[in-house]
N, C-alpha and C positions, 0 to 999 in steps of 0.2 A: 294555645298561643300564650307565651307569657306578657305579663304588660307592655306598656310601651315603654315605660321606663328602667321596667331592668336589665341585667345583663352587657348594659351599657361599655362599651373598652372606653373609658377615659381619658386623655389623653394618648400618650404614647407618640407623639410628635404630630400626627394628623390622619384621619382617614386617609389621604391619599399615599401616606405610609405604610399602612396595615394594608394597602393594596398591594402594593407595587416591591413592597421590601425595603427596610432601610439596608444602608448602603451595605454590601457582606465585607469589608475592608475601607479601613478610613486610609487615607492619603497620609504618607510620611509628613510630622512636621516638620520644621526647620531647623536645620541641622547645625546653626550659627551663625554670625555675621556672614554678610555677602551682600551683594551689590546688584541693580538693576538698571534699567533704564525706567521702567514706571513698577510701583508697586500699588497693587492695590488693595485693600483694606475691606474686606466681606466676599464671601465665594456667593453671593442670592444672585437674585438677575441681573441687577444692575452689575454687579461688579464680571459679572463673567459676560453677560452682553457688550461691554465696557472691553474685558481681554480680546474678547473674537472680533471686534469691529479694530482694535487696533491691531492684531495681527495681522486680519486679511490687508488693513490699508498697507503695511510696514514689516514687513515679514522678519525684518533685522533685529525689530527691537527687543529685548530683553524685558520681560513682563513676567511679574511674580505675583501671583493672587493668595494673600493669608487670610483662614479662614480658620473661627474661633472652635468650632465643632465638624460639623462638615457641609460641605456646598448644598446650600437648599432647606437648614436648621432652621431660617428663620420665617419669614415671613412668605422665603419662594417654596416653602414647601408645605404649606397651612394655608392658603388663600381658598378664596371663592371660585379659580377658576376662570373669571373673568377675563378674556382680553377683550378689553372695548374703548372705545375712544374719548373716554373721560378724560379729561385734566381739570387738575386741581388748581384753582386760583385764576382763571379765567377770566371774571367779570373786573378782576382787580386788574390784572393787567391789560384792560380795556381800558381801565379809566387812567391809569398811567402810562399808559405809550398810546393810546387809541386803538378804534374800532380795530382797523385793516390790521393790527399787530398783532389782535387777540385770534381775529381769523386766519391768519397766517398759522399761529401755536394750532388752533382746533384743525385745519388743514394738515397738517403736519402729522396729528393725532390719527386722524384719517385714515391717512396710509400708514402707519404704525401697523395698523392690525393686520393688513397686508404683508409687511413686511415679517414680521413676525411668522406666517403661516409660510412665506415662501422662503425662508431660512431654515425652519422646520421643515421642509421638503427637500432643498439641497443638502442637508446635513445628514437625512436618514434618522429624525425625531420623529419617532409615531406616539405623539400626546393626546392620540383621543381628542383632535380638534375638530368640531364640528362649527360648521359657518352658519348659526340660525341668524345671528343677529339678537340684538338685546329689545327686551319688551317690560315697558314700565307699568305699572296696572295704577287707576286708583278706587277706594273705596268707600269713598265720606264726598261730602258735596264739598268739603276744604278740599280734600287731597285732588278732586276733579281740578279746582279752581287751581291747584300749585300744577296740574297735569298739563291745563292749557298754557298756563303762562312759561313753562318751560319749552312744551314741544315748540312756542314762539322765538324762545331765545334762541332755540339750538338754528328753529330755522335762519335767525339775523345773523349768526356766528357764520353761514355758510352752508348748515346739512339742507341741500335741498330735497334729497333721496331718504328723507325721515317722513313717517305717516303717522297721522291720527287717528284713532278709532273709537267708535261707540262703544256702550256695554254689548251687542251683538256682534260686533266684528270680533270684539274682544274674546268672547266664549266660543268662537270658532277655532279661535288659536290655542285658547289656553280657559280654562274651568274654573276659575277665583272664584269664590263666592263671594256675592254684593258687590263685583268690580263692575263699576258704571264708563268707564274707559281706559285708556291705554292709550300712547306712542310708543313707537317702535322705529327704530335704524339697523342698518343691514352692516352698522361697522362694529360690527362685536361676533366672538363665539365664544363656544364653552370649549374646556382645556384639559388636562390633568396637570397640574402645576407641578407633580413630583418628578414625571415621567420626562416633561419642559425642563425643567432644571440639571435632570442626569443628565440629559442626552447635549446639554449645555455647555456641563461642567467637562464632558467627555470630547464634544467637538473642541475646546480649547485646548485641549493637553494635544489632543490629532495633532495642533498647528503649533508645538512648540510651549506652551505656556508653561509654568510652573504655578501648582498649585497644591501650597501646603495647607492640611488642616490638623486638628489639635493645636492648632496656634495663635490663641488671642492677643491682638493688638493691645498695649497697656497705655500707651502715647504716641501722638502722633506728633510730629512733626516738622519743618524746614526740611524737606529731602531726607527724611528720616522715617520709618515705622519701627516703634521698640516692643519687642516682645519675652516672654520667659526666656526663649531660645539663642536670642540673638536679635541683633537690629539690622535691619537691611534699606539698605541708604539708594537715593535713585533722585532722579530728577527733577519725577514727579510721583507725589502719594496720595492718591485718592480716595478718597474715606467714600464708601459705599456701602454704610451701615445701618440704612433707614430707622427701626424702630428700635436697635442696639446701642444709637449712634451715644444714649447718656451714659453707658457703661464706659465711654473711652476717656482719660482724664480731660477735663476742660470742659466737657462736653454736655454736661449733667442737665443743664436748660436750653441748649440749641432744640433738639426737638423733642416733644412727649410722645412717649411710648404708649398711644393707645390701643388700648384690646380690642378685639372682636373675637366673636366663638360661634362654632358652628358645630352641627350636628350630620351625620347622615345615615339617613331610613334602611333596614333590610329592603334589598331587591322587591319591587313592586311586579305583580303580575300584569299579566296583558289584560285580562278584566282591568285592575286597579288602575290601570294607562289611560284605558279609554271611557274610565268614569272622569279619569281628571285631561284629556286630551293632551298638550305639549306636544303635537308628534312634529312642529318645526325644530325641539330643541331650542328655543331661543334660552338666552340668561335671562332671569326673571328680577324683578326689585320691582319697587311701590313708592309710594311720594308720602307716606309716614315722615316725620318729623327723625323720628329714633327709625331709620330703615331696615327694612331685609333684603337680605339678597339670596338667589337660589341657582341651579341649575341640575338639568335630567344626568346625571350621569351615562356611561359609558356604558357600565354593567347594569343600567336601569334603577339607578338609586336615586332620590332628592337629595340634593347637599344643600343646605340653608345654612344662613346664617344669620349675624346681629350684635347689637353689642355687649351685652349682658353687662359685667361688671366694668366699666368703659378705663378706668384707669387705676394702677396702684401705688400706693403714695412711698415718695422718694424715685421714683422713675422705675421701679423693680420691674423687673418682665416675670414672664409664668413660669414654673417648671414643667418641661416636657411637654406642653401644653394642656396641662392637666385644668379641668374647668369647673366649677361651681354647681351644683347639683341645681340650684335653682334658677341659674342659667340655658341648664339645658332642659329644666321643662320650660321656662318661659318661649324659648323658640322651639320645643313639641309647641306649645300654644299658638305659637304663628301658622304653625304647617298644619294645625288642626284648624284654626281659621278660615286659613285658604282652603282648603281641599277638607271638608268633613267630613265626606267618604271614606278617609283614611283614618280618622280616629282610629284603631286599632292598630294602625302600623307600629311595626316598633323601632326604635332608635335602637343604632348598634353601634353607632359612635362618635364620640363630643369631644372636640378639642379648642382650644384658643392661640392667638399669638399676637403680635404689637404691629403697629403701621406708624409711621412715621409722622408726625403733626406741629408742622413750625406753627408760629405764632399769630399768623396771620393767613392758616390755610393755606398758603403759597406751595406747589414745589418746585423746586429750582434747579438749575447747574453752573457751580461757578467755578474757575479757575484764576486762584491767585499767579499771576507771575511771574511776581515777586519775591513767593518765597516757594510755590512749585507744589503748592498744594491745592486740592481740587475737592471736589465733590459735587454727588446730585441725589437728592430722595424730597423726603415730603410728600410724598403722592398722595396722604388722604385718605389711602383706600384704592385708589386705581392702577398700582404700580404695576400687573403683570405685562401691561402694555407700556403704560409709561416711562416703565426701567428703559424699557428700547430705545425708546426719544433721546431720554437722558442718556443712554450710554453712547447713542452715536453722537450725540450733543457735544457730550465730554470726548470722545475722541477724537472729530474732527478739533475741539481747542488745544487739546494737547498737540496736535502735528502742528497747527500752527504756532502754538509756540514752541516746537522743537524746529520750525523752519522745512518742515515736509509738507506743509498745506497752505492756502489761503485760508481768507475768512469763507466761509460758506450758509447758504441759507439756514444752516440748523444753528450756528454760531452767533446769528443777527436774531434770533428769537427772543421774544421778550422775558422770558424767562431768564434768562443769562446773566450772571452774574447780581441777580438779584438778592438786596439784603433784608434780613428782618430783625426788630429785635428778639431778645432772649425771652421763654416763659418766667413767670415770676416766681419766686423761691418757695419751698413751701413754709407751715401748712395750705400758704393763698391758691396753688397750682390742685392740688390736690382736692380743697373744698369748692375749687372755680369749676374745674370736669366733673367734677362727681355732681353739683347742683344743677352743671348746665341741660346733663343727661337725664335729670329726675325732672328738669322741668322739662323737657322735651318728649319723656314719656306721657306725661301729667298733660299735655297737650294734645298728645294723641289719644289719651284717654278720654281726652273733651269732648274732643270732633267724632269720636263715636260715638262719644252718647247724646248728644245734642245735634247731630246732624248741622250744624249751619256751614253756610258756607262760605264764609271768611276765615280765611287764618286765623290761626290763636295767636291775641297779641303778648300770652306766655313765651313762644317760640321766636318771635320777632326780639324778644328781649334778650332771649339767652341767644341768639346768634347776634347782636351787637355787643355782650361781655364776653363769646367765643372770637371774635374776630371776624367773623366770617360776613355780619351784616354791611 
């Protein structure tokens, strides 16, 4: 066997690429000026969950999705896999609209992940989704301490179908090493997020849509998207660019482009399975300060991941997802942590890509009136479900202000039309992420070695200079 580190395919857009095949044929792009009724701005999830909720509502309208490379380049085809009912900014919007507003958004979240698997079913998407449910482990007497005080929150947001567990329940489900407990909720599964996005970008063309790619948006906006090709004018244009979104002029500090990177193991045997257990499949993650996240794959892989290099300065994104050599032993070292039975396993492939991050953690969906422009991301990290929220979010506002809809429950959510300021210019944005991430390593690296169990008041600090305290 060779190491675990060599041989590694680097990049190359994502494992779930090297699976499944990128696309054999990119989509015509834009052939010159022309006109719609809504155009929208990123072919990921948001923007094509966004096309197929306004076609099914509105079968008439005329909906153009331009897309920089091709549907699923970015962050819908590099993710963790996750659909789970995380939202981003939650405690904030508790304390600005109230409790009942914040449980409504978590509610909402909820059935997200439902909807999501039974759209996948009418459409004929076989993503490899498995319903385990998401399982949080911890493994320090802090992280126990961050394990209870959350599985409390979710319970007061409304999960009352979430469970707590000992370090013995824990190792029945799943094999962590030194994990002292876990909660677990049943609204999450694991995905193949490449597989999700073709069969996506494929249901919407079924219903009419037009969807060009080779075609980067250069500016956006008042009923306008301009690109090398032509400008296509519409009513409404919705930027659905998450962690792209500072490539597009104007845009450069609305949200940072933060990385994560993941890796995934050669196929485990059935010995190797049932030294480390998982046979629920849940998605996995930890209450680390600098977190990981994982899941059993389909073909019986781990895919992990984490942050590694968290941001690069000027807002740059990665090429191809090509990732940092010491990135990708650093999470071998997670997956050797957890499971040290596998020490031998090899990594056979590392990739990274950008997640969307306003300023104050928030994600949002807002629709100008005014001048007919829209948008929704920010997710944080949680967007394979989240995109959904947002995009039916954003399509019920657009009928209402095209005079095909009311207001509706996803409309009234406290997310809406929410504003934040800008990140701050560099070098300050670039020295802010890169110190907040080394002191939140530096914190995790505490609580392991000193065992106490109180939070590091390191991490308390960097999440009130991240926004997020």
């Amino acid at each position: 066997m060779s190491s675990p580190g060599s041989g590694v395919v680097n990049g190359g857009i994502s494992y779930w690429y090297a699976d499944d095949g990128l696309p054999a044929t990119v989509r015509e792009p834009l052939a010159g000026d022309t006109s719609a009724d809504v155009v929208i701005v990123g072919g990921g999830y948001t923007g094509l969950w966004t096309a197929y909720y306004l076609k099914k509502a509105a079968p008439f309208l005329r909906i153009t999705v331009l897309e920089q490379r091709f549907c699923g380049y970015g962050a819908s085809g590099r993710n963790g896999g996750w659909l789970y009912n995380g939202v981003a900014g939650r405690d904030r919007y508790a304390s600005l609209h109230g409790h009942e507003a914040a449980v409504r958004l978590q509610r909402a979240m909820n059935d997200t992940v439902d909807e999501v698997i039974r759209v996948a079913a009418a459409e004929d998407i076989d993503a490899d989704i498995h319903r385990g449910g998401v399982l949080e482990v911890a493994c320090t007497p802090a992280q126990a301490a961050r394990l209870k005080a959350f599985h409390e929150a979710e319970l007061a947001f409304g999960e009352k179908d979430r469970e707590l567990y000992g370090a013995r329940e824990t190792a029945e489900r799943i094999r962590v090493a030194g994990a002292v407990g876990s909660t677990w909720t049943p609204h999450g599964a694991r995905l193949h997020p490449v597989k999700l996005v073709k069969g996506l970008a494929a249901a919407v063309e079924r219903l009419g849509v037009r969807v060009h790619e080779s075609t980067p948006v250069t500016e956006i906006g008042p009923r306008r998207a301009v690109t090398p090709y032509g400008t296509v004018r519409a009513s409404h244009v919705l930027r659905c660019t998450e962690g792209f979104t500072a490539s597009l002029k104007g845009q450069r500090r609305t949200w940072l482009p933060m990385n994560s990177s993941m890796i995934a193991t050669e196929p485990l045997t059935d010995e190797q399975w049932e030294s480390v257990g998982w046979a629920g499949r849940e998605t996995l993650g930890d209450m680390a300060h600098a977190y990981m996240y994982a899941q059993r794959t389909a073909d019986g892989r781990i895919a992990l991941g984490g942050r590694g290099v968290p941001y690069r300065f000027g807002s740059r994104t990665d090429n191809d997802g090509t990732t940092q050599p010491a990135t990708v032993e650093a999470l071998r070292e997670i997956l050797v942590r957890f499971f040290p039975a596998l020490a031998g396993l090899r990594i056979e492939h590392a990739w990274s890509g950008v997640l969307g991050v306003p300023r104050d953690w928030c994600a949002t969906v807002t629709l100008d009136r005014s001048t007919g422009l829209g948008w929704a991301g920010g997710y944080v990290g949680s967007g394979v479900a989240t995109a959904n929220l947002a995009a039916r979010t954003l399509c019920d506002l657009v009928l209402h202000d095209s005079g095909q809809g009311g207001r509706t429950d996803l409309t009234d959510l406290p997310w809406v039309n929410h504003r934040v300021r800008r990140w701050e210019p560099e070098p300050l944005r670039w020295l802010g992420v890169r110190g907040m991430y080394a002191v939140y390593r530096e914190a995790d690296r505490r609580e392991q070695a000193t065992h106490r169990a109180d939070s590091s008041r390191l991490a308390r600090i960097a999440d009130r200079v991240a926004g997020r305290g």
